[in-house]
PLY file of the C-alpha trace (Angstrom):
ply
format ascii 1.0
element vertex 317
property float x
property float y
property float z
element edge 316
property int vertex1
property int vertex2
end_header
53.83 88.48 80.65
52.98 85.24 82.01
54.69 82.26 80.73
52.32 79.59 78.17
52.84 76.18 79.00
55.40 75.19 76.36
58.03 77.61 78.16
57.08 76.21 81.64
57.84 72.54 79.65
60.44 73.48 78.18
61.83 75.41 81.28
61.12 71.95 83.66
62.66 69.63 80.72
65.66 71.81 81.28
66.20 71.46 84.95
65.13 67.59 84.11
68.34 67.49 82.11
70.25 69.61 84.64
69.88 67.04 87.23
68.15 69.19 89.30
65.28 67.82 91.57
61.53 68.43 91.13
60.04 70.02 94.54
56.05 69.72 95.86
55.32 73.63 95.38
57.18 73.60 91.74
55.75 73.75 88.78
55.26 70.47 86.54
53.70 68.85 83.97
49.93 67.39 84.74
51.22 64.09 83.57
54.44 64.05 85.65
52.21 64.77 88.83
49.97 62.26 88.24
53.13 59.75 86.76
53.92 60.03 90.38
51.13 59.86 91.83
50.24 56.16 90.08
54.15 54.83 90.67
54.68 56.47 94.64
51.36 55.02 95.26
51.69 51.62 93.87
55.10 51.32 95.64
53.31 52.04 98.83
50.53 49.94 97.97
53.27 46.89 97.64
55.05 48.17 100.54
51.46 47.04 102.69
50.42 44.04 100.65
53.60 42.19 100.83
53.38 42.15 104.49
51.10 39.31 104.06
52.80 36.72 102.82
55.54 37.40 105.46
53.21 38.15 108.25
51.54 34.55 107.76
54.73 33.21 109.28
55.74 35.32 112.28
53.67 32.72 114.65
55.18 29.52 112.63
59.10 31.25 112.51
61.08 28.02 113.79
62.86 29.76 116.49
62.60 33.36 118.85
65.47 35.03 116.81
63.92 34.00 113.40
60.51 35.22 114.53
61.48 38.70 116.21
63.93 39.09 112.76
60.62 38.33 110.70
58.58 40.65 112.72
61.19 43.52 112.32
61.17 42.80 108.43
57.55 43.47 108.56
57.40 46.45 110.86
60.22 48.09 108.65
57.48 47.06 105.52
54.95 49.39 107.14
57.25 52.10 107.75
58.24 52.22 104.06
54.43 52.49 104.02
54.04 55.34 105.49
57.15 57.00 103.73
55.99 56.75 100.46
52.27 57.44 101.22
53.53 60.63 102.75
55.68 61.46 99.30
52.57 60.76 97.33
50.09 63.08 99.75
53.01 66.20 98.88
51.57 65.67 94.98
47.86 66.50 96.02
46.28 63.37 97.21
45.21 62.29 100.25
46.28 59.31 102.20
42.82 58.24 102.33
41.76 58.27 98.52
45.10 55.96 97.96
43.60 53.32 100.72
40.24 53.26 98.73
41.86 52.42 95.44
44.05 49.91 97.11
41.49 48.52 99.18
38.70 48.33 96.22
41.15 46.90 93.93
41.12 49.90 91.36
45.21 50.40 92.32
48.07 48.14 91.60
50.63 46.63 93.28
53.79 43.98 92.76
52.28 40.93 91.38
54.85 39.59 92.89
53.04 39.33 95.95
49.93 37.78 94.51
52.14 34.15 95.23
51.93 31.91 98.38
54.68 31.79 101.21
53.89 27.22 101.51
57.18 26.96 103.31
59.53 28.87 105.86
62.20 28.48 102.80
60.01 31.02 101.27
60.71 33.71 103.72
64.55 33.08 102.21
63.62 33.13 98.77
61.37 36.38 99.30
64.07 38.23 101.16
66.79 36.68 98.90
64.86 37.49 95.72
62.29 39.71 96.01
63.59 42.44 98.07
67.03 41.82 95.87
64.98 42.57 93.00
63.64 45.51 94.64
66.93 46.78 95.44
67.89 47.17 91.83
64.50 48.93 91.16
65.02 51.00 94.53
68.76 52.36 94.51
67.77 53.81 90.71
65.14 55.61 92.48
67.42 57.65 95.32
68.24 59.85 92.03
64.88 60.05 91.02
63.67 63.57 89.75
61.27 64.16 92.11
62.70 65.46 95.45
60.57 63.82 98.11
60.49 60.22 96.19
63.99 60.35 96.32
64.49 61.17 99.75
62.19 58.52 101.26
64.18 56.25 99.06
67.60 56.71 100.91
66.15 54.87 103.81
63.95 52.36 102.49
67.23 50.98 100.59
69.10 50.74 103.64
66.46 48.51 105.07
65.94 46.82 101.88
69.47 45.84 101.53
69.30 44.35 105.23
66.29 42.46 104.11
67.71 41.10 101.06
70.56 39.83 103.37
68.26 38.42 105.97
66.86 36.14 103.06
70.02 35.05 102.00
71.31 34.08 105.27
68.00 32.11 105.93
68.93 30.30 102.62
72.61 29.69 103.00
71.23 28.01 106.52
69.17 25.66 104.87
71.63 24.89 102.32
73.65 24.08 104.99
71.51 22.16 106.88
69.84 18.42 106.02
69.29 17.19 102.57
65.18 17.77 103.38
66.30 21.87 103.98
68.48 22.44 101.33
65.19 20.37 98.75
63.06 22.86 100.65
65.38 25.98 99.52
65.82 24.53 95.64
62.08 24.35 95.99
61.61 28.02 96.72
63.83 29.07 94.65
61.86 27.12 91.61
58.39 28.72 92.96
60.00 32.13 93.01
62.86 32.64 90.08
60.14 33.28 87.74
58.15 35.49 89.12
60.88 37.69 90.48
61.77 38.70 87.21
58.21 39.67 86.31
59.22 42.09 89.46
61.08 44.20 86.56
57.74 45.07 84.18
57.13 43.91 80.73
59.75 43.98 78.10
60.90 47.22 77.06
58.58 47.79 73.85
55.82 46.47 76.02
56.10 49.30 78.53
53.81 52.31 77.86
55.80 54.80 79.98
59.48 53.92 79.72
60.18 56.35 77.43
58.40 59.31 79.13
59.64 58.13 82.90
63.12 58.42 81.79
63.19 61.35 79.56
62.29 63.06 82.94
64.24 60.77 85.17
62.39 58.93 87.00
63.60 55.96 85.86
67.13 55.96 84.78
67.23 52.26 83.30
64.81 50.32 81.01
63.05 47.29 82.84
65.01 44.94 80.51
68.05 46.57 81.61
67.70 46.04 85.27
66.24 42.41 84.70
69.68 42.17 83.35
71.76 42.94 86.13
69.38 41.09 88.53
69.97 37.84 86.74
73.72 38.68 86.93
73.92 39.55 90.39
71.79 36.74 91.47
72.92 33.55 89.78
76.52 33.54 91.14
75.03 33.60 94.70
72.88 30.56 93.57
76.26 28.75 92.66
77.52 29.60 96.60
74.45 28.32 97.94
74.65 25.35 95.94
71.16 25.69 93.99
70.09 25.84 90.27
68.30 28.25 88.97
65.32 26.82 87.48
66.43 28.00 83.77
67.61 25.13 81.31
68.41 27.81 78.71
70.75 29.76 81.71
74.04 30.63 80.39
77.43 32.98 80.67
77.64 34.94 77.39
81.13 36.01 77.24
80.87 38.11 74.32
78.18 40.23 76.01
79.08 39.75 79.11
75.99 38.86 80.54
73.98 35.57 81.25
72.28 34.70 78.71
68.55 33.42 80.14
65.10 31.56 78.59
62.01 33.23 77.77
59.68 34.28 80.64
55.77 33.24 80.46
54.53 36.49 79.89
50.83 35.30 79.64
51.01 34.30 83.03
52.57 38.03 84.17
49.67 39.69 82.58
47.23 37.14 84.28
48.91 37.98 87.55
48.55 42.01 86.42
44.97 41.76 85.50
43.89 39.95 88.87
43.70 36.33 87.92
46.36 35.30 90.24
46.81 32.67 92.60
46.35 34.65 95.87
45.08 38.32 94.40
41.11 37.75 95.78
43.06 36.63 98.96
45.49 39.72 99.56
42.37 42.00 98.91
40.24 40.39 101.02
42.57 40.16 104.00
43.51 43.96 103.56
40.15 45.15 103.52
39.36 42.76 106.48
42.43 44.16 108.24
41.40 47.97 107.32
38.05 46.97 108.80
38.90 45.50 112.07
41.07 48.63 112.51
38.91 51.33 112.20
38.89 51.49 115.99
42.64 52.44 116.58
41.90 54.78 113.86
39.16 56.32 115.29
40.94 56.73 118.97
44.30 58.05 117.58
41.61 60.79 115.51
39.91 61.54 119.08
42.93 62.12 120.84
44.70 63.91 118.22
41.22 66.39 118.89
41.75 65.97 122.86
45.37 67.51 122.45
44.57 70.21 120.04
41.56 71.26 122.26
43.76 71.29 125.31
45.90 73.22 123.34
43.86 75.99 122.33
42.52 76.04 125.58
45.72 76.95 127.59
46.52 79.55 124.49
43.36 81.53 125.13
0 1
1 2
2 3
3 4
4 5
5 6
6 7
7 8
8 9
9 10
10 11
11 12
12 13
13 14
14 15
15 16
16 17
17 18
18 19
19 20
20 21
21 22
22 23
23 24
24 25
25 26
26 27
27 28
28 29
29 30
30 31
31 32
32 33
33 34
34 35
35 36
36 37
37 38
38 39
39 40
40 41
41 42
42 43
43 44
44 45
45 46
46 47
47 48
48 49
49 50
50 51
51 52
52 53
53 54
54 55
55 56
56 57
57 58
58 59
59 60
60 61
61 62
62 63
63 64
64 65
65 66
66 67
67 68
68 69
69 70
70 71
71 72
72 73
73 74
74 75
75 76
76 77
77 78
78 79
79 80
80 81
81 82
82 83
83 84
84 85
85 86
86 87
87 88
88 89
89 90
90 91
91 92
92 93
93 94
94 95
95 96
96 97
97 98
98 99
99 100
100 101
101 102
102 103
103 104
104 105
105 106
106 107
107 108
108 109
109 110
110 111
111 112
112 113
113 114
114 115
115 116
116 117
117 118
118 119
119 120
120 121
121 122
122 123
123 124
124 125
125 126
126 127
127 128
128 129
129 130
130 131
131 132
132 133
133 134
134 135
135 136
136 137
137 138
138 139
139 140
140 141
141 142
142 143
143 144
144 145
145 146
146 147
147 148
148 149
149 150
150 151
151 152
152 153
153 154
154 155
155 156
156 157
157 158
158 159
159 160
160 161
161 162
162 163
163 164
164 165
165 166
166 167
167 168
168 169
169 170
170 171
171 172
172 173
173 174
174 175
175 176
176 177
177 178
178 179
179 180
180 181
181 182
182 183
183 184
184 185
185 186
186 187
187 188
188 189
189 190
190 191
191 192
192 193
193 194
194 195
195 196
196 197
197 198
198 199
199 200
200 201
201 202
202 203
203 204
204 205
205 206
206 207
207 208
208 209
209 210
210 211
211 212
212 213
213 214
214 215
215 216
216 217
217 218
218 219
219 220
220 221
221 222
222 223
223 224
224 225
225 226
226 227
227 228
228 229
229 230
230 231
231 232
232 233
233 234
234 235
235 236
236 237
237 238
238 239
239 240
240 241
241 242
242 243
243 244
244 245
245 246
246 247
247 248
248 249
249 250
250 251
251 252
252 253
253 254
254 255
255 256
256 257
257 258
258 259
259 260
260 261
261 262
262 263
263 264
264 265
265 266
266 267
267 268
268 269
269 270
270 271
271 272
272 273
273 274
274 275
275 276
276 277
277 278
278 279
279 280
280 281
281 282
282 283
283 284
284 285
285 286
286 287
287 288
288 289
289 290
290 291
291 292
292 293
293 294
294 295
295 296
296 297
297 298
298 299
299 300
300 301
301 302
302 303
303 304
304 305
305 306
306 307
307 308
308 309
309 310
310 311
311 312
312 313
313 314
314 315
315 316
């Protein structure tokens, strides 16, 4: 007798709360495949988009081994890329139809990238910051419940983690450098504090999915919880460095803790979120310009792909 879909949901809850992971040919839940779908694609969507604000320095890097570092960090950005647009195809969309929603601005990404890089300090702060954030966000995702998400994750940490380090060191050597560098670092780290911790979501009873994504695992904490332990990673390396935090209401709370920190301008994250940013026209514009003036590589890789089939088939028969 074949199975109504209550038993298959209550069956797939059950290996949920096993721990087990959630393959391609499996069955799930409509709304956990297309859960999925929105978050693998989004991540891949930021994975491309924050190339530009990073790519807009390669040429300007102030030496060689800044620039070929920079142009690494980018080239790993595009892998991750193709990782997670690969783990979003195994869910039953193509590659192709996650471009066009990227590319005509239906699809979301990080808002976090809808900023401006003004300074090279801001290839610190992003690495630093950013990909620290992104970390936190990240690691939680290796356990993911869905088996191919969490695979491409192991790797993209690793890289992440290098990236995040990267930042850091380019910050500690401004820090260490003239009064003008170390301004230039506090400066970047005032421009992006803020928005870093947008990086996290809205607050937990702002978040329409929270409570679904981690019923099924694929988140395993809240957004305010990993804002949390962002802030508290983050603000003792800002001591070493030698910067403050751009928080005046920043403080240890021993009884919980945790830092205590001020009240983030939500109005702006939503402004970011709905478009209205300071760069958002730009990143879509230079993507689609980029996916234009491309079309040619794409269209020679697709005619040699055909070559080497045909030749194929030809030495087969």
């Amino acid at each position: 007798m074949e199975k109504n879909i209550k038993d298959l949901e209550a069956e797939f809850q059950k290996r949920i709360d096993n721990g087990e992971n959630i393959e391609a040919k499996d069955w799930m839940p409509e709304k956990y495949r297309k859960t999925h779908i929105r978050q693998i694609s989004q991540h891949a969507h930021s994975e491309v988009v924050g190339m530009l604000p990073e790519g807009n320095w390669i040429s300007r890097a102030p030496s060689l081994r800044r620039k070929v570092a920079l142009l690494a960090k980018v080239q790993d950005e595009a892998g991750h890329g193709l990782y997670l647009y690969s783990a979003a195809e195994t869910l039953g969309i193509s590659r192709e139809e996650m471009i066009e929603q990227l590319n005509n601005g239906t699809a979301k990404y990080s808002s976090i990238f809808n900023y401006p890089s003004l300074t090279w300090a801001d290839m610190g702060a992003i690495g630093w910051l950013v990909d620290g954030a992104a970390i936190i966000n990240q690691v939680m995702l290796t356990k993911t419940s869905y088996g191919p998400y969490a695979r491409a994750m192991v790797r993209i940490c690793k890289e992440e983690s290098f990236h995040q380090r990267q930042g850091y060191e380019i910050m500690l050597t401004l820090c260490n450098g003239t009064e003008e560098q170390k301004a230039m670092a506090q400066d970047a780290l005032n421009r992006w504090w803020w928005p870093s911790l947008m990086m996290f979501g809205p607050r937990d009873e702002e978040s329409p999915n929270t409570e679904q994504s981690m019923k099924w695992k694929i988140k395993r904490k809240s957004n305010d919880e990993l804002r949390q332990q962002f802030i508290d990673q983050t603000v003792p390396q800002a001591d070493i460095l030698g910067l403050t935090v751009p928080d005046k209401d920043l403080k240890w709370n021993e009884d919980r803790g945790h830092y205590d920190f001020g009240e983030i301008d939500w109005e702006e994250f939503w402004n970011v979120v709905k478009g209205n940013g300071l760069c958002n026209r730009k990143r879509l514009k230079d993507r689609n310009a980029a996916w234009d003036n491309g079309k040619w590589v794409r269209d020679a890789a697709t005619a040699y792909a055909e070559r080497q089939a045909e030749k194929r088939v030809s030495k087969a028969s």
